[in-house]
TORLO-173862 format. One record per residue (C-alpha): x, y, z. Coordinates in steps of 0.1 Angstrom, whole numbers, plus 5000, padded with zeros to 4 digits. Layout:
PT   xx   yy   zz
PT    X    Y    Z
...
end
This chain:
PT   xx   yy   zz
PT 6131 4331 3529
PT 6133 4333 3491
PT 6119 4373 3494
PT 6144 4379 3524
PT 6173 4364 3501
PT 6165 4391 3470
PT 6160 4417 3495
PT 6192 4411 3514
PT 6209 4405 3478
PT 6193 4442 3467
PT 6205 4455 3500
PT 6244 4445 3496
PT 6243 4456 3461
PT 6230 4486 3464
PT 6253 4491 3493
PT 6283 4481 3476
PT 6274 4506 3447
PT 6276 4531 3474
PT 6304 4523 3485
PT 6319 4525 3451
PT 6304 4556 3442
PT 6317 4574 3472
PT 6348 4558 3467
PT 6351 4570 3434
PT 6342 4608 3446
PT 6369 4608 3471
PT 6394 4599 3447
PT 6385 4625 3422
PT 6387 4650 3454
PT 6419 4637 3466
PT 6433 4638 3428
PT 6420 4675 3427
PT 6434 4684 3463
PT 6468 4670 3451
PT 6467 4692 3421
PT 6458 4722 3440
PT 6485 4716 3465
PT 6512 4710 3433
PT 6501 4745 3421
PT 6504 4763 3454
PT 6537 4747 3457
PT 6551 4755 3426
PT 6536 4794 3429
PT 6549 4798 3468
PT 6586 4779 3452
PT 6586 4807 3419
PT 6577 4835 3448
PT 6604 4823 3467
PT 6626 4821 3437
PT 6621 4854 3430
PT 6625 4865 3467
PT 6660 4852 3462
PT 6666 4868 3435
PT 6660 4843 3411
PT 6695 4825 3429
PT 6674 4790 3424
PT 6667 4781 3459
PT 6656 4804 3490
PT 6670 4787 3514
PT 6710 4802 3498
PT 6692 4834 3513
PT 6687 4827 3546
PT 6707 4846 3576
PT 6728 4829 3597
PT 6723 4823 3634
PT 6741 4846 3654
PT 6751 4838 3689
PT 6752 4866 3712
PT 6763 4864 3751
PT 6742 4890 3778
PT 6779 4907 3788
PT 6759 4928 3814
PT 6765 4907 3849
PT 6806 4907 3840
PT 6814 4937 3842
PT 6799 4958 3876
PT 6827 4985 3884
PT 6834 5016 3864
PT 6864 5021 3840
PT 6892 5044 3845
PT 6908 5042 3807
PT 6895 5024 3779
PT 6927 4999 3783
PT 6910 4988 3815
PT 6885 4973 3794
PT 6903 4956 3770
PT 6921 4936 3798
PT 6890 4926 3815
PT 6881 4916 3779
PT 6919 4895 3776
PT 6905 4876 3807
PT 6884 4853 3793
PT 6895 4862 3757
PT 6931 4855 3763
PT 6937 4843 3722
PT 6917 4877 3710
PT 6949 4902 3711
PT 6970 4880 3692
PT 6944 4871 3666
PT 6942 4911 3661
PT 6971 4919 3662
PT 6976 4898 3631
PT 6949 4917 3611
PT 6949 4947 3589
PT 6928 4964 3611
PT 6954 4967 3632
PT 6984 4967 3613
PT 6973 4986 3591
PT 6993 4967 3561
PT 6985 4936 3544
PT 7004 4901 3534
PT 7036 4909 3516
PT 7027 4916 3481
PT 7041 4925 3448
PT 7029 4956 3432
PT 7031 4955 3392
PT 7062 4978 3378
PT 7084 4969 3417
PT 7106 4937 3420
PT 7104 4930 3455
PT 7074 4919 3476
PT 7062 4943 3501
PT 7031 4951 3526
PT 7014 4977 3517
PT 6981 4996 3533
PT 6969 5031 3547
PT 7000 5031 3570
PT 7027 5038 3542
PT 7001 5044 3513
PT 6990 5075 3494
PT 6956 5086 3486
PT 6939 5118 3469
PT 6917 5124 3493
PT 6934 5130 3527
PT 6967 5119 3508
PT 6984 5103 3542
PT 6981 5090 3575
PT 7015 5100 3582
PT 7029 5130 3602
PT 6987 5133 3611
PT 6982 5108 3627
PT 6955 5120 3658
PT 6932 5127 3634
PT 6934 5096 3606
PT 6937 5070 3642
PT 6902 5078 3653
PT 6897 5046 3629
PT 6923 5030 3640
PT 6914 4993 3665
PT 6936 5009 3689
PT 6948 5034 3717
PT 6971 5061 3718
PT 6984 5060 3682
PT 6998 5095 3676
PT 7029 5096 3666
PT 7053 5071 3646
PT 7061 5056 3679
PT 7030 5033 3687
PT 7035 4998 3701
PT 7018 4982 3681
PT 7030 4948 3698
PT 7011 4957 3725
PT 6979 4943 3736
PT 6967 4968 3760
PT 6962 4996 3734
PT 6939 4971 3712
PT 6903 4986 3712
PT 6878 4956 3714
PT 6851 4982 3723
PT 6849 5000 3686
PT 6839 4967 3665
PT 6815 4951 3700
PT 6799 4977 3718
PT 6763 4977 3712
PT 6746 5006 3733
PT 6755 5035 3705
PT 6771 5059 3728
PT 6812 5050 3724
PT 6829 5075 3699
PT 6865 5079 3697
PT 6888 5109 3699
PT 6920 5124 3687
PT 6948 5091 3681
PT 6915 5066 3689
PT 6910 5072 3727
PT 6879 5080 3741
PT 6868 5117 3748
PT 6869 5124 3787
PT 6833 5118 3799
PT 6824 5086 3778
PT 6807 5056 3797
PT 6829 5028 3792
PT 6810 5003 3821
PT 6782 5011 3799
PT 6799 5004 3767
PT 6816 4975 3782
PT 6784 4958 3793
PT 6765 4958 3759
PT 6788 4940 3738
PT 6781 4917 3713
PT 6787 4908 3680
PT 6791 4940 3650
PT 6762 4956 3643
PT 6760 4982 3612
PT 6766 5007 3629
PT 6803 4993 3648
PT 6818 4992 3614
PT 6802 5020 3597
PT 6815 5044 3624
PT 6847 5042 3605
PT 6834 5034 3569
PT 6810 5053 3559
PT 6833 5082 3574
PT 6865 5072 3554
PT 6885 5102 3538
PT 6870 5130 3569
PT 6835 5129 3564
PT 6802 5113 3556
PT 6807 5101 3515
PT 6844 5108 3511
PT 6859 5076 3497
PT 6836 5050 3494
PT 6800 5060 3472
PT 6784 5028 3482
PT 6788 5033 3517
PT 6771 5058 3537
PT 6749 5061 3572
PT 6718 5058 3548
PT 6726 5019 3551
PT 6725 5021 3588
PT 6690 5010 3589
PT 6682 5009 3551
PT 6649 5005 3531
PT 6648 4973 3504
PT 6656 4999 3476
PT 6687 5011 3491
PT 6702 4978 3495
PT 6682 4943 3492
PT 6701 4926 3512
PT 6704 4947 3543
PT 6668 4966 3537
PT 6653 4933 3527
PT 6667 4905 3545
PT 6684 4919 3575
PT 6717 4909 3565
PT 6746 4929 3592
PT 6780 4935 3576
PT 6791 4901 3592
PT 6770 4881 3570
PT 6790 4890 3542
PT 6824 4900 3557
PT 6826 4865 3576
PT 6857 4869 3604
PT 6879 4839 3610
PT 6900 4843 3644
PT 6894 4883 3641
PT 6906 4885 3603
PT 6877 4899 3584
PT 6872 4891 3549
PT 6868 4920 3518
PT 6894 4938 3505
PT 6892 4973 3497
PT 6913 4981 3464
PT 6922 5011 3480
PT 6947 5003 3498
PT 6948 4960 3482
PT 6962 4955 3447
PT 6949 4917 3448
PT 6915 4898 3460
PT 6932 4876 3483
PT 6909 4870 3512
PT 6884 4884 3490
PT 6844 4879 3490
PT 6819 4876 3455
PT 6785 4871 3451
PT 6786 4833 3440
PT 6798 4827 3480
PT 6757 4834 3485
PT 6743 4831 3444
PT 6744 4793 3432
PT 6754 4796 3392
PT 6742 4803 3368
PT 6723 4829 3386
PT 6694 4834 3363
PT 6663 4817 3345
PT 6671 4837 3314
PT 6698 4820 3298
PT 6704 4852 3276
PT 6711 4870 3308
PT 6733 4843 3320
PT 6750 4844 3286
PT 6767 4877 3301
PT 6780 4861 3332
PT 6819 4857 3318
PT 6817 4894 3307
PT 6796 4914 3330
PT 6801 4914 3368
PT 6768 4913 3389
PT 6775 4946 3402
PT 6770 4961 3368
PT 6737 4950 3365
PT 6725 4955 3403
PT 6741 4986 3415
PT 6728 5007 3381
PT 6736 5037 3406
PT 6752 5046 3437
PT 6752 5074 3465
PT 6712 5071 3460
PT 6704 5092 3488
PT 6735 5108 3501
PT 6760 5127 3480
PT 6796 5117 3477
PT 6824 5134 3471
PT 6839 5134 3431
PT 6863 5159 3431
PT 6889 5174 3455
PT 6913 5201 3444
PT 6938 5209 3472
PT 6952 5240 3452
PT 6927 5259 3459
PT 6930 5261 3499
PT 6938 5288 3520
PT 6917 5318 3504
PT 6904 5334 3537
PT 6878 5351 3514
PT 6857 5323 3502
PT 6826 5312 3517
PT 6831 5279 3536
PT 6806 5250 3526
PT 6810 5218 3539
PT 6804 5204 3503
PT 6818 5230 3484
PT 6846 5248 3500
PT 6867 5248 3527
PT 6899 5268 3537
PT 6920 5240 3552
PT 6911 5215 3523
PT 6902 5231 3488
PT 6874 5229 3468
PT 6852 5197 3460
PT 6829 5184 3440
PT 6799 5159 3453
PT 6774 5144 3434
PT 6739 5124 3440
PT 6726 5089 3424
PT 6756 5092 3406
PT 6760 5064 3375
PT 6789 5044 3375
PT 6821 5043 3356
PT 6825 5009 3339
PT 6859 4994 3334
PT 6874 4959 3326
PT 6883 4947 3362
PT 6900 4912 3367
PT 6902 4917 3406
PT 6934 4931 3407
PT 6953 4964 3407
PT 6983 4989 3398
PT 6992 5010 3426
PT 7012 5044 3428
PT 7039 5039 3458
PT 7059 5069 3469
PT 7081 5079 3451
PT 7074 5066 3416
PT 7079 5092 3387
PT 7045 5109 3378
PT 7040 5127 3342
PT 7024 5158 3358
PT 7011 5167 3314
PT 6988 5132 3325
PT 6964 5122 3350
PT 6978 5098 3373
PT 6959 5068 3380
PT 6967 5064 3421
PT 6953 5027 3416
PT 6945 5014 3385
PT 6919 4983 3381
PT 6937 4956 3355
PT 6921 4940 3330
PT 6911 4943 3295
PT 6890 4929 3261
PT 6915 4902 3257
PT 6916 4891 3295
PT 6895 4863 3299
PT 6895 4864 3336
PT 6882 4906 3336
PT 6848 4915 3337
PT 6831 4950 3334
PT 6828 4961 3367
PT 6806 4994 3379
PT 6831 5022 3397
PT 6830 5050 3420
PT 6859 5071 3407
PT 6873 5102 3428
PT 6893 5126 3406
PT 6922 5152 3427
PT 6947 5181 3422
PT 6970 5173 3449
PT 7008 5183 3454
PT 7035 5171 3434
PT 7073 5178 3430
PT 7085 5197 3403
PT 7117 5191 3401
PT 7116 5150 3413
PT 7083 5142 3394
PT 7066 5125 3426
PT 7035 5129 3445
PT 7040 5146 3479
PT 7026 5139 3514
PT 7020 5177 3531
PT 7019 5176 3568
PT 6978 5186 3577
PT 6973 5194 3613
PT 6996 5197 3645
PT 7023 5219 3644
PT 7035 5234 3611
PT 7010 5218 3594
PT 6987 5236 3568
PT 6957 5233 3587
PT 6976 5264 3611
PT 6999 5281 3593
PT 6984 5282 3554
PT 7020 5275 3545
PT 7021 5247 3520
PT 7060 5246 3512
PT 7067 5245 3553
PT 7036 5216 3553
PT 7055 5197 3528
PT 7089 5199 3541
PT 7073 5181 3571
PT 7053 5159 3551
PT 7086 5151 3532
PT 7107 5146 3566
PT 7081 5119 3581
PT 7075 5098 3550
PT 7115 5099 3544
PT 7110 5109 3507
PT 7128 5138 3486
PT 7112 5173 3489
PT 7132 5198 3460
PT 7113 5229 3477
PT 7091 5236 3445
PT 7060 5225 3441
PT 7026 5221 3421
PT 6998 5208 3417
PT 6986 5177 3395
PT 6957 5159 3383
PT 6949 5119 3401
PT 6923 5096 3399
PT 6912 5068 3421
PT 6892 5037 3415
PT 6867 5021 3438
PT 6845 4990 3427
PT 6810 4993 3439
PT 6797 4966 3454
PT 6772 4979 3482
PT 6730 4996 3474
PT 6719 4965 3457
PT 6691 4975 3439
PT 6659 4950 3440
PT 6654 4930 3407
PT 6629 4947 3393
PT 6651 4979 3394
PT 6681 4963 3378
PT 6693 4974 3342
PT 6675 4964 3318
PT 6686 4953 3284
PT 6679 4991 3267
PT 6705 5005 3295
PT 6734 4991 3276
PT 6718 4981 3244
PT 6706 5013 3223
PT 6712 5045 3212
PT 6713 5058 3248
PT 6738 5032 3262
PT 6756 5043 3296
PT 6785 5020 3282
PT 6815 5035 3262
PT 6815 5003 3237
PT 6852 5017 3219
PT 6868 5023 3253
PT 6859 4991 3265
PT 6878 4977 3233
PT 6843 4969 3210
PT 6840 4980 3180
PT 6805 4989 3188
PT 6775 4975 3203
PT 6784 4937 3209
PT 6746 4928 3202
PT 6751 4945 3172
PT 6790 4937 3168
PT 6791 4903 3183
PT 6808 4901 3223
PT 6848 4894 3228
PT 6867 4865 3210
end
């Protein structure tokens, strides 16, 4: 019994010392496990990080969900005019036509405003504005209304209280084959069941149509907006090429009024949308790069260039059009408009920019001896609310009057215009007659300039500015004309 005992004793001892051992081992592997899994979730968290562009949490970055109704089964019988569609649209979108008709888009004007050096408020936009591009919309109006979210606008007389001639079809079709015509209709052939029955929500291309074509072609006005973001690569814009994001996810819409505002035709960010709506602050690791965030927009740093792959347009000068002896080139020359200029991966202009703007309205006084900023960003050293901003600027010689000292409006195309007789003092008589503004008869020609903060082409992170860009002999910044007295990391920043 005794030798049982002891061996039964041994037994449970050596049992329990097992026990213990193996205990002991599967501590010190669930202590390494747990250590392994802290590092992997600290490296895949600084990956994602980084994926966000160092915003401080990934998830800021992630798309929205889109809902998006198969339209195909609600519409069976063809179209005889695009209006058709927009009241089988009205049917179950009955609130849709007087949401639009509230909008920009369709207006053409914005909220009432007050434009620094005039007293009274007043709504502005490309329906009464001048440009130095294509100057104005009115008097040529078929060709500037292809953009227009409407029907039939040709003439001064469009009803624009009128919710048959609103084009739902331009921002929702989804199958790629709508285009619009002369005054925004249709060209005779187009398949509007077809269009009808693949609407959706925007894609790219249902606002680029007009956008990236802005001023008559591909790179006109904007330099940060061009078909090369139709379907873009990470390194010509991040957000689009990397994550996907549609023009929506930026531009969010609220009962058809879509948010932006494009300064040239705004003079105030009203309704406006910034990075920080996305970015939680402060938006960098670096605390010396965060340092520059009340002085330096995000743009300066993340667009370091724009019109990457496509060229845009620099330069117009409408006094040299009409020589029937020049070579045409569609970048260079052309009779009807003048000579340009376009340049390719161009680097920006960098200004103080507090979100607001000056605007030229006709009939202010111009001094034709000076070049006459057509919008001017505001904001300066001393403004605590300005940063530097990144802008495209577009430089003109366009008509002015001699004798009033005022920018002038030529009539382009239809009858009398300069696009069919060559006559320019005829074109501006016209021009003159349907903007209701003094024409003295004599003319010439004077230099503008036009502003355009970029805000599209993203660069990645890793092809951001670095410090040297700005900092050193070789800086792209104008220190003195930004109001330094040099370098500020030599100098010290503003007060």
């Amino acid at each position: 019994m005794n030798r049982k005992t002891v061996s039964t004793s041994n037994t449970e001892t050596n049992s329990a010392g097992g026990l213990r051992k193996a205990a002991g081992n599967i501590q010190l592997w669930m202590l390494v496990l747990l250590i392994l899994f802290a590092l992997l979730y600290f490296f895949v968290q600084d990956e994602a990080e980084d994926e966000a562009g160092k915003s401080g949490a990934a998830s800021e970055m992630k798309l929205p969900v889109r809902t998006h109704l198969d339209h195909s089964a609600y519409f069976q019988k063809p179209f005889e005019t695009p209006q058709e569609v927009t009241q089988a649209c009205l049917k179950c979108h009955p609130q849709a036509a007087s949401e639009v008709m509230k909008t920009a888009h369709w207006q053409w004007l914005g909220d009432e405003v007050v434009v620094p050096g005039h007293e009274k408020p007043q709504k502005i936009g490309k329906k009464n504005l001048i440009n130095n591009f294509c100057i104005s919309i009115v008097g040529n109006w078929p060709s500037c209304t292809q953009c227009h979210a409407g029907y039939g606008w040709a003439d001064d007389s469009f009803d624009f209280n009128n919710p048959g001639n609103i084009d739902c079809l331009v921002c929702h079709e989804r199958n790629g084959t709508y285009v619009k015509g002369a005054a925004g209709i249709p060209p005779d052939g187009t398949d509007l069941l077809a269009a009808a029955r693949s609407v959706g929500y925007p894609k790219r291309e249902n606002c680029a149509v007009c956008h990236n074509y802005g001023g008559g072609g591909q790179g006109v006005k904007h330099g940060d907006l061009d078909s090369s973001l139709d379907n873009p690569t990470r390194e010509d814009d991040v957000h689009m090429g990397q994550l996907g994001f549609l023009c929506i996810d930026c531009h969010k819409t609220d009962k058809h009024d879509i948010s932006g505002r494009a300064y040239s035709v705004s003079v105030e960010h009203k309704n406006g949308i910034a990075c920080k709506d996305c970015h939680s602050e402060p938006a960098h690791r670096d605390s010396r790069i965060n340092a520059h965030l009340d002085s330096v927009a995000c743009q300066t740093c993340h667009i370091p260039t724009y019109a990457r792959k496509l060229p845009t347009k620099t330069y117009w000068d409408w006094s040299k059009a009409g020589d029937p002896n020049r070579t045409e080139d569609p970048h260079h020359y052309l009779k009807i408009k003048g000579e340009f200029v376009y340049d390719h991966d161009v680097v920006p202009e960098y200004r103080w920019f507090n979100l607001n703007m000056n605007r030229y309205l006709l009939g202010d006084k111009i001094d034709p001896q000076q070049v006459t900023d057509i919008n001017l960003p505001l904001g300066d050293i001393d403004d605590k609310s300005a940063k530097i901003w990144p802008f495209k600027v577009h430089r003109a010689r366009q008509h002015y009057d001699v004798e009033h000292r005022t920018l002038l409006t030529p009539l382009t195309g239809g009858k009398g215009g300069f696009w069919h007789d060559f006559d320019w003092n005829r074109a501006l008589e016209l021009g003159a007659e349907a903007t209701g503004t003094q024409y003295s008869g004599k003319y010439d020609f004077a230099e503008t300039a036009m502003y355009w903060p970029l805000n599209h082409m993203v660069t990645p992170k890793e092809n951001a500015l670095q410090c040297a860009a700005c900092h050193s002999d070789n800086s792209r910044m104008d220190w003195n004309a930004l109001g330094y007295s040099g370098d500020p990391l030599k100098t010290g920043g503003r007060k």
